[in-house]
N, C-alpha and C positions, 0 to 999 in steps of 0.2 A: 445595505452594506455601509459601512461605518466609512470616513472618509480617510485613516488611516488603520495600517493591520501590523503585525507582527511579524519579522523576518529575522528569527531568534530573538533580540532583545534589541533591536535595532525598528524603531517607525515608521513603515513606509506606505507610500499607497500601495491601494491594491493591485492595480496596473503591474507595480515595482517591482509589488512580490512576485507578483507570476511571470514576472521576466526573470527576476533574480533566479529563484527555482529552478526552471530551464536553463541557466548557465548552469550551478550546481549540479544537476546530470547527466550534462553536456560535458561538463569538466571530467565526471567520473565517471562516464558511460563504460569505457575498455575496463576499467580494472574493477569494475562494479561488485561482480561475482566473486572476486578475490578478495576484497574487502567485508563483504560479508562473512565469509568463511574467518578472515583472521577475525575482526572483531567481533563475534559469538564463538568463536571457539568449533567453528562450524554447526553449533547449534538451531542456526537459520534453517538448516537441511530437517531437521527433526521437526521443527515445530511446524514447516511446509507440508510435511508429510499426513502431520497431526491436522492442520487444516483440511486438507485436499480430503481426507478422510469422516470431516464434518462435512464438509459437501456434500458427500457421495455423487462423483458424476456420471451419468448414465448415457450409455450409448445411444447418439445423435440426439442430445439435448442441445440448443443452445446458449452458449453460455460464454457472457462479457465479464471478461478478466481485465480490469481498468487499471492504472497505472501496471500495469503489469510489465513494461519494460524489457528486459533482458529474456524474459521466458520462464521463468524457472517454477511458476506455479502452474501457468499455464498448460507446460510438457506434461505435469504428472495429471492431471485432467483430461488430456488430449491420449494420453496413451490409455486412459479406460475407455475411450469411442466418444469424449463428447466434442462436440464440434465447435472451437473456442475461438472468440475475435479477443484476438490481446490487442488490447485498445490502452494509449500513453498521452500526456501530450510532448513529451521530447521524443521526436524524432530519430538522435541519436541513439536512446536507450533500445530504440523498435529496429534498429537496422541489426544491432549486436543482438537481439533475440532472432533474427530471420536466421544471423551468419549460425547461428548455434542451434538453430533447426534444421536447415541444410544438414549442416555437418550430422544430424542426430538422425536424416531422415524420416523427420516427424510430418506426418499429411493432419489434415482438419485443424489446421491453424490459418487465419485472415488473420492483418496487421492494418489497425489503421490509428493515425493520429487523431487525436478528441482530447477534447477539455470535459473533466468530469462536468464541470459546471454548467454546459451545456453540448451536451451531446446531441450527434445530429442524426440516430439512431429513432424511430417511428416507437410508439407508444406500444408498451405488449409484446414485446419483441422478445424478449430471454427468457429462459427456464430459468436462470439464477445470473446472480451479479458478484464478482470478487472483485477484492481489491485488499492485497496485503503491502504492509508499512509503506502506504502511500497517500491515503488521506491525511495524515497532519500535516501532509505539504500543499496539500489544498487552499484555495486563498478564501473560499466562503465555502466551510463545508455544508451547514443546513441545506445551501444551492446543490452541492455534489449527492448530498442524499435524497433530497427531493429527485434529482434525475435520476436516482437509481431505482428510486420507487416507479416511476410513469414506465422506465424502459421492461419491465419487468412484466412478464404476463403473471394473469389472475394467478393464486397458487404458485409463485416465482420465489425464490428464496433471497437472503440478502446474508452475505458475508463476509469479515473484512477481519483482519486481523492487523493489529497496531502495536506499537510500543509503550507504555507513559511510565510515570514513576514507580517502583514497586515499596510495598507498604513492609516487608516486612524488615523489622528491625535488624542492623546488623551488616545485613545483603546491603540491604540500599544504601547506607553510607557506604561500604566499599564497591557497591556499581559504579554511585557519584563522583567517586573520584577516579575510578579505571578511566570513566568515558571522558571529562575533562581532562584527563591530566594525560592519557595512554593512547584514546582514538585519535586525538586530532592531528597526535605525533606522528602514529601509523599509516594516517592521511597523505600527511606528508611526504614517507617514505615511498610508500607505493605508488600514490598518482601523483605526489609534487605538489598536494593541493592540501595544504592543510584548514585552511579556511571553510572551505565546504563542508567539512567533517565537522569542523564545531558548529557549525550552523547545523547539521543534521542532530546533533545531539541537541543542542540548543529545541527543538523543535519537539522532540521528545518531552521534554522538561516541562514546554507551556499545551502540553497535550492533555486534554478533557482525562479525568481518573474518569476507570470502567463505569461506575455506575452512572455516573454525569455521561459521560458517552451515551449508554444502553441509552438511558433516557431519551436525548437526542434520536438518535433510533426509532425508537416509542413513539415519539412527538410526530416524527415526519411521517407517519400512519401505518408503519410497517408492527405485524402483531406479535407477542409471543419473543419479543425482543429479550435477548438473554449476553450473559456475558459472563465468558469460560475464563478465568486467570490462571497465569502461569511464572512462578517466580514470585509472586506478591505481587500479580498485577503487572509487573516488567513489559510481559508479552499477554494478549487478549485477544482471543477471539467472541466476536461480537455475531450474532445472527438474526434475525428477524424475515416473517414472512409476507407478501402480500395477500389481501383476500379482496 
């Protein structure tokens, strides 16, 4: 690990960053879900759907949903029978997924705090691993995907869907300046916190393009590493198996 990292365009240790992070979802835990909706247009709810549908999850598989936070991937997984630890390391974000499983009466959900980067989860342990728009906020990811490989039994799947720049001409100048000049506003409106929102996007910006991803993937020994884009790349789902 390098002795300084990145916390949007800002230098900090790594310590720093992964403190910083934690106040950012800390700050935006309540209005999380509602932030997503305005700023995709509610399209978050589509491309979840699109995910959870590459997964396929089967009844009483087990399967770690990491930053998974609020719930929202998690539920549609849990409601085909498989039996999901939504695993965060902000504590905030995992109490506002329990109050909105209560409320949903959803069973075969565990909630536990973990740092992707070292999980205290035994080797062989999952059917599959998810983790949607949460690794760029990771402070060493190579570390977060090496744990997602060790936790994973033989034959275990790896899934994650991210954000990063989109290639196609046109779109992506006007994403770039929606998300500077529109989210951070919207930020501000709704939780009060405009800063976190430009950090969120900031973080999209300095995020691995898909095939630089995939690779990474690839690298960390997972096989069959692929990479689905959406938008020109905007939104990615990335998968990879163990063997």
């Amino acid at each position: 690990m390098t002795d300084q990292v990145n916390f949007g365009d800002e230098l900090v240790s790594p310590e720093e960053k992964t403190r910083r992070v934690g106040a950012v979802f800390s700050s935006v835990a309540r209005r999380y879900d509602l932030m997503n909706d305005l700023m995709s247009g509610g399209l978050h709810r589509l491309w979840k759907d699109r995910f959870v549908a590459r997964v396929k999850p089967r009844a009483a598989e087990e399967i770690l949903d990491m930053a998974g936070g609020t719930g929202d991937v998690a539920f549609r997984m849990a409601r085909r029978g498989a039996r999901v630890t939504v695993a965060d390391i902000n504590a905030d974000m995992l109490e506002i997924g329990k109050e909105r499983a209560q409320r949903r009466a959803l069973s075969g959900l565990a909630w536990k705090v973990q740092n992707a980067e070292k999980l205290s989860f035994a080797g062989s342990t999952f059917d599959a691993y998810t983790i949607v728009f949460g690794i760029r906020n990771v402070t060493d990811i190579p570390a977060a995907l090496r744990e997602a490989h060790r936790v994973l039994k033989r034959g275990g799947r790896f899934y994650c869907m991210e954000f990063s720049s989109s290639e196609w001409p046109g779109f992506s100048n006007l994403y770039e300046a929606y998300a500077s000049n529109v989210i951070p506003k919207i930020g501000k409106v709704v939780t009060d916190d405009e800063d976190s929102y430009r950090y969120l996007i900031e973080s999209i910006r300095r995020f691995p393009k898909p095939d630089a991803f995939k690779a990474m993937i690839a690298e960390t020994g997972f096989v069959r590493a692929s990479a689905e884009t959406m938008l020109g790349g905007l939104v990615t789902i990335y998968s990879g198996w163990k063997i």
